[in-house]
C-alpha positions as CSV (number, residue, x, y, z in Angstrom):
1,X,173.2,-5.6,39.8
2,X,173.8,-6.0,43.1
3,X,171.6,-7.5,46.0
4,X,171.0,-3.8,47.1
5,X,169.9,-2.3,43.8
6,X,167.5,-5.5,43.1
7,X,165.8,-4.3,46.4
8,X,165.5,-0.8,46.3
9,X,163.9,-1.8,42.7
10,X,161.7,-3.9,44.2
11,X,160.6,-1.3,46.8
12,X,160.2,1.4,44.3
13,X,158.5,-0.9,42.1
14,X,155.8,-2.0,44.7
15,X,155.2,1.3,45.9
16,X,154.2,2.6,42.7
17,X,152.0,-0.5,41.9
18,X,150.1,0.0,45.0
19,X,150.0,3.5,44.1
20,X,148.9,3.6,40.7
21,X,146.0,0.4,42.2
22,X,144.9,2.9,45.2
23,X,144.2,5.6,42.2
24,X,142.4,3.6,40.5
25,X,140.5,2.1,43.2
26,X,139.7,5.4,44.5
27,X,138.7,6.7,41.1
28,X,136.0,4.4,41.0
29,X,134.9,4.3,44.4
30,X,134.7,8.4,43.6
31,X,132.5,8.2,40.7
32,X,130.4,5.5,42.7
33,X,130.1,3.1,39.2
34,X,129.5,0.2,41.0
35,X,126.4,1.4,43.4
36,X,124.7,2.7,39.9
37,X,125.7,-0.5,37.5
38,X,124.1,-2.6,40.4
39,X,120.9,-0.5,40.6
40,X,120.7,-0.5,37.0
41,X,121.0,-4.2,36.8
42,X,118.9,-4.7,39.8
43,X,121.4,-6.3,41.7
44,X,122.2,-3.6,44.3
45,X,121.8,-5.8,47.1
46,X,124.8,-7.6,46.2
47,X,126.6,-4.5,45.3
48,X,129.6,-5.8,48.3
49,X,130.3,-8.9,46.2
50,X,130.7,-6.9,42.7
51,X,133.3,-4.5,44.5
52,X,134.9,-8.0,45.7
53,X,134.9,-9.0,42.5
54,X,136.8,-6.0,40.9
55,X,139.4,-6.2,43.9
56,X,140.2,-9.8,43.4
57,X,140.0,-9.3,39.3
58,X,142.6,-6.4,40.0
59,X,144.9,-8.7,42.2
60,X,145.3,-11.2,39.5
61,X,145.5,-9.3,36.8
62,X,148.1,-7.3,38.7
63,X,149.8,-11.1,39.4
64,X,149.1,-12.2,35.9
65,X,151.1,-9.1,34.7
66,X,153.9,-9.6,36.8
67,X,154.4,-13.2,36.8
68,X,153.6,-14.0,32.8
69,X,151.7,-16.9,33.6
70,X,150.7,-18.8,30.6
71,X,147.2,-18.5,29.9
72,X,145.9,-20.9,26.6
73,X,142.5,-19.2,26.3
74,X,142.3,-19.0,22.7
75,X,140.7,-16.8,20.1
76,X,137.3,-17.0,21.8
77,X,138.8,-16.1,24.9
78,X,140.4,-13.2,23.7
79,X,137.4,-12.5,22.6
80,X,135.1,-12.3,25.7
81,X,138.5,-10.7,27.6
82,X,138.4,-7.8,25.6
83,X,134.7,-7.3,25.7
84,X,134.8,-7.6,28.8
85,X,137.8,-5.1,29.3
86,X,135.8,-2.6,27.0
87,X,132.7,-2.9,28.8
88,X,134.7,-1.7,31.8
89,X,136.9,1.2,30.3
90,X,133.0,2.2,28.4
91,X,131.9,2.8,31.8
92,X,134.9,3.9,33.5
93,X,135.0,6.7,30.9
94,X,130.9,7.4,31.1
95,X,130.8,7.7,34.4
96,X,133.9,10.1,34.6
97,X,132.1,12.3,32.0
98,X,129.0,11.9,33.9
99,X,130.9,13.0,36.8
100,X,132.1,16.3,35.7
101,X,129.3,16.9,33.6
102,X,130.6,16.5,30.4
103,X,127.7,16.1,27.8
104,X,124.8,18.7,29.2
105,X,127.9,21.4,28.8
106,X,128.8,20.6,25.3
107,X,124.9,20.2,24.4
108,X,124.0,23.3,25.8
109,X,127.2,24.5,23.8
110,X,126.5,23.1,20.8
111,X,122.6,23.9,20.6
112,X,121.8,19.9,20.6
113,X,118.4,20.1,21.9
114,X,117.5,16.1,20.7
115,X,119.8,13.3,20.0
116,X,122.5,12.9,22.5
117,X,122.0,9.3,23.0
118,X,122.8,9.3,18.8
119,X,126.1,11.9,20.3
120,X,127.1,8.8,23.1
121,X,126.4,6.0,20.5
122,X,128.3,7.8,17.3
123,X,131.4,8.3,19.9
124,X,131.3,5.0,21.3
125,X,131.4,4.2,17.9
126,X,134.4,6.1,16.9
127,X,136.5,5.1,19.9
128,X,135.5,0.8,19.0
129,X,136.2,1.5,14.7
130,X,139.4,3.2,15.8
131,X,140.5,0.6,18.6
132,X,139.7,-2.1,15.6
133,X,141.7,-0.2,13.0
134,X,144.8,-0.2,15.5
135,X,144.3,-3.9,15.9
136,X,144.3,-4.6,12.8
137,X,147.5,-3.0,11.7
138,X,149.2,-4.2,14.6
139,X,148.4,-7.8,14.5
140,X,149.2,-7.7,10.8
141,X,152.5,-6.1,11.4
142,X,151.5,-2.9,8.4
């Protein structure tokens, strides 16, 4: 490839990274997840230094991703990154369904007049069983 190519790539590429980050971004911003995680936690007076957080943890793992820095962090490490990770697409995805109202329409739907919190945890449930089940047949290679 030429000089020319490499750049338009590089353009093209960077505009759809800051793109697909601005979505984001404003996805959550929308659905206001921060603002209720701090009140829930009772932290909301330093709700400015959690969104902080999630901008600078979305600007290295944005530079992490592109630049394949080595990271030894180990199993345990692993670990706490992906509970981490699934703590935050848990509430990503609860708060999007909260959003547009997902769970009063299909309980009103269904007839479910007591349980949903049994409804959340048996699908939060599902979705961590079936995210193990991948991982296991794709670590193992069957």
């Amino acid at each position: 490839m030429d000089i020319l190519q490499e750049t338009a790539l590089a353009i093209i590429g960077f505009a759809g990274g800051v793109s697909v980050a601005a979505g984001t971004f404003a996805l959550i911003t929308a659905l206001g997840i921060i603002p209720r995680l701090a009140s829930r936690m009772g932290v909301a007076e330093h709700v400015y230094k959690l969104e902080s957080a999630i901008v600078l943890g979305g600007t290295i793992g944005s530079l992490l991703s592109v630049y394949h820095f080595p990271m030894r962090i180990g199993d345990v490490g692993i670990i706490i990154f992906g509970l981490f990770a699934g703590i935050f697409v848990g509430c990503l995805s609860m708060a999007l369904a909260e959003a547009i109202r997902v769970f009063p329409i299909l309980c009103q739907r269904i007839n479910l007049n007591y349980g949903i919190y049994l409804l959340i945890f048996m699908m939060a449930a599902g979705k961590a069983l079936g995210t193990l089940y991948q991982m296991y047949f794709e670590w193992n290679g069957k």
